[in-house]
ZAKOL-585310 format. One record per atom (N, C-alpha, C, O, CB): y, x, z. Coordinates in pm, whole numbers, plus 50000, padded with zeros to 5 digits. Each point is the difference from the previous one (the first is absolute). Glycine has a CB too. Layout:
N
YXZ
...
This chain:
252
165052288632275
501415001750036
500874998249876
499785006849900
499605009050288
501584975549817
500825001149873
501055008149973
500895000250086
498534981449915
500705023849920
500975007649964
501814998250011
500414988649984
497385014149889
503105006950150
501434996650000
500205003349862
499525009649940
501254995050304
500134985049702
500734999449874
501495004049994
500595001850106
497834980949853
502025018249961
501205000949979
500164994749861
499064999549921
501255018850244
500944977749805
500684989749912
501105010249954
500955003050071
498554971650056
500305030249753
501905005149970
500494996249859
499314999949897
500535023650247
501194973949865
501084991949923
500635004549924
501184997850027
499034992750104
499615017849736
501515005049986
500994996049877
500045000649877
498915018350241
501674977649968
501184990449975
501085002849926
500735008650050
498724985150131
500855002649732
501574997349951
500574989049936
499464995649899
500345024150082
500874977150048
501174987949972
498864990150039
500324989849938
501655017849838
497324990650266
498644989650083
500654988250027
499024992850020
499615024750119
502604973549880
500704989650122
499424990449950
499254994050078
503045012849994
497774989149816
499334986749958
498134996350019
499324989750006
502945013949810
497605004950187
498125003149986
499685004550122
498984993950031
500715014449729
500745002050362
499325005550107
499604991150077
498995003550061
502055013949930
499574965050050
499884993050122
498614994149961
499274994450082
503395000549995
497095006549815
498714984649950
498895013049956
498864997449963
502884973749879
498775043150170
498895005349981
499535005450113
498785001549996
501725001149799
500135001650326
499734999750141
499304985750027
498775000050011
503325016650049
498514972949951
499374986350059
498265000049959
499044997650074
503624987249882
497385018549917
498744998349925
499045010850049
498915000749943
502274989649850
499085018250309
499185012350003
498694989950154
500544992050076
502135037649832
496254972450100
499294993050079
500575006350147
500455011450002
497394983649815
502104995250329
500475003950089
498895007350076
498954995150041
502834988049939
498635028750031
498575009550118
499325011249920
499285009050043
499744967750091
501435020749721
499085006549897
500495016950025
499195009049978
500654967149816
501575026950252
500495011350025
500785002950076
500714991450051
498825009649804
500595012950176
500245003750159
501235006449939
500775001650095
496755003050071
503165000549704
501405007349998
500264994949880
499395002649896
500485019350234
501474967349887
500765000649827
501255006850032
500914999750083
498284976249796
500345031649995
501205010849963
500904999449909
499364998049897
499355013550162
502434989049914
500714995549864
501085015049973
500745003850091
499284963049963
499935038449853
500805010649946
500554996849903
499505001349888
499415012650182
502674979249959
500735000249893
501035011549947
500905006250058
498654972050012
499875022449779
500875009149923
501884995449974
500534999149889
496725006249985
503274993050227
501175001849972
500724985249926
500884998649916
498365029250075
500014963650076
500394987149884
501554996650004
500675007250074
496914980249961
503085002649896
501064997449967
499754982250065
500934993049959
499625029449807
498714971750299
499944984850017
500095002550147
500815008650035
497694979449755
500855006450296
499614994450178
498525002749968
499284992650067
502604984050028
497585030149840
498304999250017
499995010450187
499464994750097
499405007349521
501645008650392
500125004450148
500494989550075
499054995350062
501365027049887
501004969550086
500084990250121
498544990550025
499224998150093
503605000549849
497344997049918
498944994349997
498385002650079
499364991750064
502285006149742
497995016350164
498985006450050
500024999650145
499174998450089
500765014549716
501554989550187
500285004550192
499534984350048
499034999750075
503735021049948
497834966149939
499944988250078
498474995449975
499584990350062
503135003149918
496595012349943
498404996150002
499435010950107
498805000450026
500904990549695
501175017350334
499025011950135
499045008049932
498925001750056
500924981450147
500385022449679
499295010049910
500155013250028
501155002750033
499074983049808
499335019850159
500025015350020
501065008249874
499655008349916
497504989150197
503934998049906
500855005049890
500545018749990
500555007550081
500264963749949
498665030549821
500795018249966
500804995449914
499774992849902
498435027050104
503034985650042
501045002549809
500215012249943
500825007250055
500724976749995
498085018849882
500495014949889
501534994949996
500574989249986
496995017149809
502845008550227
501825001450006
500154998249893
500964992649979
499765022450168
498514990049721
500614995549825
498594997949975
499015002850068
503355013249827
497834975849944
499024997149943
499585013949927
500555009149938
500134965050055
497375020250072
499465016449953
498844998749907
499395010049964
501175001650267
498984971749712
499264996749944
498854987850061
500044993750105
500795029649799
498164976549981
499114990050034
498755009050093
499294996950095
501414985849661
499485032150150
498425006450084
500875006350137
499564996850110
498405014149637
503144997150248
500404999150110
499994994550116
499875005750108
500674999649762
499674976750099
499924994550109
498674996850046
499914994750111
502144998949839
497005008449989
498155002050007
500335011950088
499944997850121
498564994549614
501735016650238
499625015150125
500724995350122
499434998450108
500675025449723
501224974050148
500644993650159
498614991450082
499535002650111
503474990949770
496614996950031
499394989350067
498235005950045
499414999550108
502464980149728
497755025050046
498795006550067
500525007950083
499194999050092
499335000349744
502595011150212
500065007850112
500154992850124
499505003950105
501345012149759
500114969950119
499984993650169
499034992149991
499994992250094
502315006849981
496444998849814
498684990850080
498965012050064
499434997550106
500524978849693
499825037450129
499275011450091
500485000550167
499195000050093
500745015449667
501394984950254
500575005250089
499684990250106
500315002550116
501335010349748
497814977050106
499164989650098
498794997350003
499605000149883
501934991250107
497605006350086
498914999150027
498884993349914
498854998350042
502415004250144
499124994149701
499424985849860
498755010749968
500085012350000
502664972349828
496025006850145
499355006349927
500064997249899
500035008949914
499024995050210
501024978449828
500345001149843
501704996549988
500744995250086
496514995349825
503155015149915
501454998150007
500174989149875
499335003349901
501435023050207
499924963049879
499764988849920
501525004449870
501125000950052
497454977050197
501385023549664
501785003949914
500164983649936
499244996149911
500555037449965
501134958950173
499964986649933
501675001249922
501145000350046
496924983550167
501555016449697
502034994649936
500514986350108
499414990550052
500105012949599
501955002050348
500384983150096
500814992549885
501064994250026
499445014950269
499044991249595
500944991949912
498684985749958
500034991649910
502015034849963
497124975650217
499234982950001
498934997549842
499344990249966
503434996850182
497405024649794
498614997349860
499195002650062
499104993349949
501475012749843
498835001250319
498814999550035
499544989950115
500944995150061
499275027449850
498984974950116
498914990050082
499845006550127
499015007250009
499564984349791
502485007350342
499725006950064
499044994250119
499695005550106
502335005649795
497544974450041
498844994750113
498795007350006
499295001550099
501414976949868
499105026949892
498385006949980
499935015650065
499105007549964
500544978649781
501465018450363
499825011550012
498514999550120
499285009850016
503734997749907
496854982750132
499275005950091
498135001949899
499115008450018
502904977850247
498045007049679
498825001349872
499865017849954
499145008749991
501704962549886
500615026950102
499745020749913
499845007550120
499145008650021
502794994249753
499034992950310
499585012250145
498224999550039
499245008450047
503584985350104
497034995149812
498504998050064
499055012149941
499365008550062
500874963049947
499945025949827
499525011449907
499965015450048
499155008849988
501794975649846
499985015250209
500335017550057
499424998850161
499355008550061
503424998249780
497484985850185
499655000450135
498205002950027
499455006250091
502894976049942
497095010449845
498544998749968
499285015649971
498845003650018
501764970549869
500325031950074
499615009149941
500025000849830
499905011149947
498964988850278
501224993449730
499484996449866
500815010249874
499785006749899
499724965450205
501825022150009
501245007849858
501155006850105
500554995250099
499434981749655
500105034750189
501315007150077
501244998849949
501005006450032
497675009050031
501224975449847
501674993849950
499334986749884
499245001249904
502775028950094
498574959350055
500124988349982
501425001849909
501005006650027
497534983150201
501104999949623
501624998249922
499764982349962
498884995249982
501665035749864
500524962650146
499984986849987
500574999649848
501124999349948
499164993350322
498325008349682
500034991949786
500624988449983
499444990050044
498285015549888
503734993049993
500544986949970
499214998649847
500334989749942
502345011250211
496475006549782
499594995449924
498174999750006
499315010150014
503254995949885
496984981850089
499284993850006
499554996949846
498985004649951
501864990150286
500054997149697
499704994949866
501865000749916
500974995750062
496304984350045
502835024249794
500974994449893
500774992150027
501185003050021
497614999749857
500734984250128
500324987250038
501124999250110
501214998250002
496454996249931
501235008250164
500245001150165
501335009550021
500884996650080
496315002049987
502915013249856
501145008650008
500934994349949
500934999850081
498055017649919
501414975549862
500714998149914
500884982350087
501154995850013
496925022549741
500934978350274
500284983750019
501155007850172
501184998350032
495494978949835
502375029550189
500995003250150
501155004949949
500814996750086
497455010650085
502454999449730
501495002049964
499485012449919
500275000149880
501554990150338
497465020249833
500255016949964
499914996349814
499284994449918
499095023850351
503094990249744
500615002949818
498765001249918
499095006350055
503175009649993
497484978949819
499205007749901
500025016150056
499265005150084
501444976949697
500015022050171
500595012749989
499435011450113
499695011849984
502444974449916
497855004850223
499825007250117
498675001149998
499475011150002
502394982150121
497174991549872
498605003949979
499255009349847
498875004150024
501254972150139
500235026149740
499845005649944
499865015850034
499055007749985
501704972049919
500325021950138
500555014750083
498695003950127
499305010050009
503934982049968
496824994750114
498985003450079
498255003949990
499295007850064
502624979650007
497845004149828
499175001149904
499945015049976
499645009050075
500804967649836
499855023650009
499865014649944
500355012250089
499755009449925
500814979749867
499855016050322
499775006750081
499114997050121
499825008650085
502024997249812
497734984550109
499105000050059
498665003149971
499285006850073
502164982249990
498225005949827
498805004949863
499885017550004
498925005750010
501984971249787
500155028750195
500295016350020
499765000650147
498785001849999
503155003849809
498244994350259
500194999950148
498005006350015
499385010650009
503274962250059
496945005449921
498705005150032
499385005149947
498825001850033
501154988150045
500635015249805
498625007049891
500255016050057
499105007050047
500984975349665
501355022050272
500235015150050
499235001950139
499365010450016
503134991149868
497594984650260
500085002750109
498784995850081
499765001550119
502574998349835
496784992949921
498464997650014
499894986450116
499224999450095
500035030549854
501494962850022
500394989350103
499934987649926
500485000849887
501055013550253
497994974249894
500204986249940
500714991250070
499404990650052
498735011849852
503134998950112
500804989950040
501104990349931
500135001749879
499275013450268
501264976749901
500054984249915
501435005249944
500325000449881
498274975850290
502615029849999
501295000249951
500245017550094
499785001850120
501094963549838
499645045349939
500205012450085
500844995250026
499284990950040
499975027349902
502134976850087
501555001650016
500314988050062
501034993949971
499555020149830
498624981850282
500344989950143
500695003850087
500215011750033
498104980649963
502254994250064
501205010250101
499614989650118
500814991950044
501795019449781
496154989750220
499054991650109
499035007550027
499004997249933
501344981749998
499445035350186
499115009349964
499445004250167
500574994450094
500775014349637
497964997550287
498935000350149
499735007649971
499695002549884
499454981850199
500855023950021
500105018050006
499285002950130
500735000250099
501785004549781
496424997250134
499065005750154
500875009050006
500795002949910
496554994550089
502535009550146
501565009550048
499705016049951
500875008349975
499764976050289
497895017849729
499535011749966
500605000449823
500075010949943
497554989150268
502744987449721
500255008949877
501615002349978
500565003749897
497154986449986
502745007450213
501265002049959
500775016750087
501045006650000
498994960449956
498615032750108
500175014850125
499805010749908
500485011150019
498354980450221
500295004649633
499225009749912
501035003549877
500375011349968
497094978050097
502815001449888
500495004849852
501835003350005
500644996750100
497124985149768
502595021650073
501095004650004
501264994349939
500685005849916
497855009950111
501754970350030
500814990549935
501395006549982
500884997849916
497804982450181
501225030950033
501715001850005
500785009349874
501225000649988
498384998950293
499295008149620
500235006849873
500494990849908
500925003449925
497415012450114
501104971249954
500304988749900
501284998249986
500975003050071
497224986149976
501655004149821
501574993849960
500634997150091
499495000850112
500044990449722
501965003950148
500604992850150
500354982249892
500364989750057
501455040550146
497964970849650
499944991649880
498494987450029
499105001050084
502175024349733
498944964450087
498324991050007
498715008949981
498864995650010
502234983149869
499275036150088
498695002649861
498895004650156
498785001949995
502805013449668
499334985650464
499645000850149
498504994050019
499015004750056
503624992450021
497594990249852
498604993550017
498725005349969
498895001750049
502354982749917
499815018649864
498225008949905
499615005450081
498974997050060
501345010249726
500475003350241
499765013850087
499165001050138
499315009350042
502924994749861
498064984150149
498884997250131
498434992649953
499054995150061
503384999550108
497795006849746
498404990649963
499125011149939
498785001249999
502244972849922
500005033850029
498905009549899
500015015450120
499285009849981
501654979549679
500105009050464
499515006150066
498834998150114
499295008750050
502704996349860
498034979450117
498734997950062
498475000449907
498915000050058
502844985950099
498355014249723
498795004249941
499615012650015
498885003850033
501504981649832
500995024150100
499635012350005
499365007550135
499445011050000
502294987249824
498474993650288
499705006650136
498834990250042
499724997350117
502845013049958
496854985349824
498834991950048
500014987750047
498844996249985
500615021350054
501184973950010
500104984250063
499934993049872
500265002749882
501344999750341
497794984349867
499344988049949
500994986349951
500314991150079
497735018350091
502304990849720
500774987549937
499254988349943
499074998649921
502515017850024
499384973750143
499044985149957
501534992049968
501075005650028
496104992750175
502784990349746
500714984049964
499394992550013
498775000249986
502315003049886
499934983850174
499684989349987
501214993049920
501045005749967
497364996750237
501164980549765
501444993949950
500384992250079
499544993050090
500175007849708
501625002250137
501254999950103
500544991049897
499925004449886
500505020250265
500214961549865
501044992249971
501285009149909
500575009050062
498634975950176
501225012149610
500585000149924
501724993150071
500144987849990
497235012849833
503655006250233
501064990949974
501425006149969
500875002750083
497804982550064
501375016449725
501445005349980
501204991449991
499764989549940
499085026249954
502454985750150
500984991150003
501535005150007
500205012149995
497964974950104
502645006549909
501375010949936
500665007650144
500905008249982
500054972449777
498485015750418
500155006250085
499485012649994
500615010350029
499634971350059
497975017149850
499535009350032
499895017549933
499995001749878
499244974650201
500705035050012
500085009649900
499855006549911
499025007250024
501144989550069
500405006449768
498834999949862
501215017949965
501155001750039
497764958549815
500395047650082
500305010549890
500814994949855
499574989749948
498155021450155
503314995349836
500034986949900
499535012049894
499835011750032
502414965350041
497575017149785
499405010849901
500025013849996
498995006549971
501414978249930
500725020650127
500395014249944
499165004650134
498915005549979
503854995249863
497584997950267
499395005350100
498375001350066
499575007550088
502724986249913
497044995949917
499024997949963
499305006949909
498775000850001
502024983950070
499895020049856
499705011349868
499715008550085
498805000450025
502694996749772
499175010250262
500375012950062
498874996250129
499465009850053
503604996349861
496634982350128
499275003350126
498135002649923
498985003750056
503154977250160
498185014449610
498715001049928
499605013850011
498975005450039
501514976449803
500585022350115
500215015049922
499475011050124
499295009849980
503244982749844
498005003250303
499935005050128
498144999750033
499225009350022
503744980250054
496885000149918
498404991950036
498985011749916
498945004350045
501874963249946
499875036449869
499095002749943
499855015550039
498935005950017
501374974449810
501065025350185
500265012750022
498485005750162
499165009050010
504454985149873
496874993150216
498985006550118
498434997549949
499175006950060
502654986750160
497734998849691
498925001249941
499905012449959
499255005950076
500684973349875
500425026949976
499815011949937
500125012850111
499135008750006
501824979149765
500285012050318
499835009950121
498524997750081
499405009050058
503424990549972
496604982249958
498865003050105
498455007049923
499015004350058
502184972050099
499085022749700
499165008949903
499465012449992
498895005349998
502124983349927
500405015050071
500385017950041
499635003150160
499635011350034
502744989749790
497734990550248
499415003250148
498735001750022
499545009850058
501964979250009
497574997249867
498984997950019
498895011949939
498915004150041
502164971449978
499775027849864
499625014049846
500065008250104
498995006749977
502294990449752
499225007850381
500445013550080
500515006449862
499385010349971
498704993450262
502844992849684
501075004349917
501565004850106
500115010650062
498594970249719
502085010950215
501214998650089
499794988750124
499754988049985
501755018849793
498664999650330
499994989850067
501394994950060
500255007550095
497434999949934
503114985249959
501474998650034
499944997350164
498904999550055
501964989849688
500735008350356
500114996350088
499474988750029
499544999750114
501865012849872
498494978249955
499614984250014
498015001350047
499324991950063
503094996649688
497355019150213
498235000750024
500065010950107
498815001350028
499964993449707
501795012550330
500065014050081
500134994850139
501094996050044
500125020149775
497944983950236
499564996450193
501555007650054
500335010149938
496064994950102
504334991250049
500805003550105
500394997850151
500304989150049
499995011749759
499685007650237
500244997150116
500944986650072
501154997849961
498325026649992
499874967450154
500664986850020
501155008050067
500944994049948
497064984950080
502465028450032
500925001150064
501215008449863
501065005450030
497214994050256
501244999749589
501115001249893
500394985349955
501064999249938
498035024749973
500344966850106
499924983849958
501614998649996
500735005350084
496754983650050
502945003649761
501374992750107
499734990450034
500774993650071
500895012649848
């Protein structure tokens, strides 16, 4: 029996990038696309509406992880067993989703992340800044060494989530900021599920959505900070909100 998917989107200022990253998604591969836009300033919503998307708008802008909890809350609230998180600003490869769903679907991995890095080369030649791969580099190196994991890229924004791990960990404590991401990866280690990658196509371009330095600092600084909270968890030292089981009916 195959599984129901869900697709969620979350969106801001998306208009130039959402139509060719919908088109590109395989036809049949999923049963709910969802799009949660944070409050954009373009047509990425009309837009959404005239593609027949399952459109949310946040009344104000409430962030990047924010609009992650909106969106994981309306893919639970439907029947999906797996939930797919694709950026709609078109750097990621959204033909290969039915490949990663397969993974989870297999059993193999309870969260699938799509590695734009592969090789140096391969990263550098697709657009991503010096600057940015360097950065990625090096928290990721921390990542798997703190989080006992060998994976290519932590901070993909192309990710597959079986429905049981997102029922489990406690996204809704997280940032409502990027550092949202760390925070879900090092909480699915901490509660036990299975992380795998594959590569995923390199394509940065001046539509698509990027962090610019300073904020990047701060999402380092952030990255490193939940390393160290998942330390102290794992130590049964401090264990913070971000590792602490809660009740789904506290979720937002």
């Amino acid at each position: 029996m195959n599984p129901k998917v869900a697709i969620v989107l979350p969106a801001y200022n998306a208009e130039k990038t959402l139509r060719k990253t919908i088109e590109d998604i395989p036809g049949g591969c999923a049963d709910y696309v969802i799009v949660v836009d944070d409050r954009s300033s373009d047509a990425t919503v009309s837009l959404a509406r005239d593609l027949r998307l399952d459109v949310h708008v946040h009344e104000k802008n409430r962030g990047y992880g924010a609009n992650q909890k909106t969106c994981y809350g309306k893919a639970l609230a439907t029947d999906a067993d797996i939930v797919v998180m694709l950026h709609p600003d078109y750097q990621y490869d959204p033909r290969l989703i039915p490949g990663f769903v397969h993974f989870v679907q297999a059993g193999v991995c309870d969260v699938m992340l799509g590695s734009r890095i592969r090789t140096r080369k391969e990263a550098l030649d697709g657009g991503m800044p010096m600057w940015r791969y360097i950065n990625n580099r090096l928290l990721t190196l921390l990542e798997n060494l703190v989080l006992g994991q060998n994976l290519g890229d932590f901070h993909s924004g192309f990710r597959v989530y079986r429905r049981e791990v997102l029922e489990t960990i406690p996204y809704g404590e997280n940032s409502d900021d990027f550092v949202f991401d760390s925070q879900v990866l090092a909480q699915c280690v901490y509660f036990g599920f299975k992380l795998g990658d594959a590569p995923i196509p390199v394509r940065y371009f001046e539509e698509a959505s990027s962090i610019n330095l300073p904020r990047s600092i701060r999402y380092g600084l952030g990255t490193v900070a939940v390393v160290l909270k998942f330390l102290l968890a794992r130590m049964k030292i401090f264990r913070s909100k971000e590792f602490r089981r809660i009740d789904a009916a506290k979720r937002q």
